[in-house]
C-alpha positions, 0 to 999 in steps of 0.5 A: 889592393894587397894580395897574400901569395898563393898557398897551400900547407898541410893541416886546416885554416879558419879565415874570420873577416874582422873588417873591410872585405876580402876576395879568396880565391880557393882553388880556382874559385873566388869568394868575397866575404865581408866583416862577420864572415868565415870560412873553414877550409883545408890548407892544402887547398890552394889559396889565396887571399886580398883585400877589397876596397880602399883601406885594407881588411882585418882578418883573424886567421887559425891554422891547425897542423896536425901530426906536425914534424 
């Protein structure tokens, strides 16, 4: 199982699983979404993400930063 580094940023993000499943573990809270699922959530909330299964999960991921320097 491949797992993202833990991470937090300023701004928001929109994870939409493509396919496969992933476990995000979100300020100390883990949620499994499954192809079709979304999920919407400050940047700066400390997250982190990995794949569930034997072949690794597709993920459309959007980061917004606003105010950006």
């Amino acid at each position: 199982m491949k797992s993202a580094a833990r991470a937090s940023h300023p701004g928001e993000e929109m994870l939409c699983v493509v396919h496969g499943r992933i476990a995000i573990l979100l300020d100390g809270e883990e949620l499994v979404l499954s192809k079709g699922d979304c999920l919407y959530f400050s940047g700066e909330t400390p997250h982190e993400v990995r794949s569930l299964g034997k072949q690794k999960a597709e993920v459309l991921v959007v980061v917004a930063q606003t105010g950006a320097t």
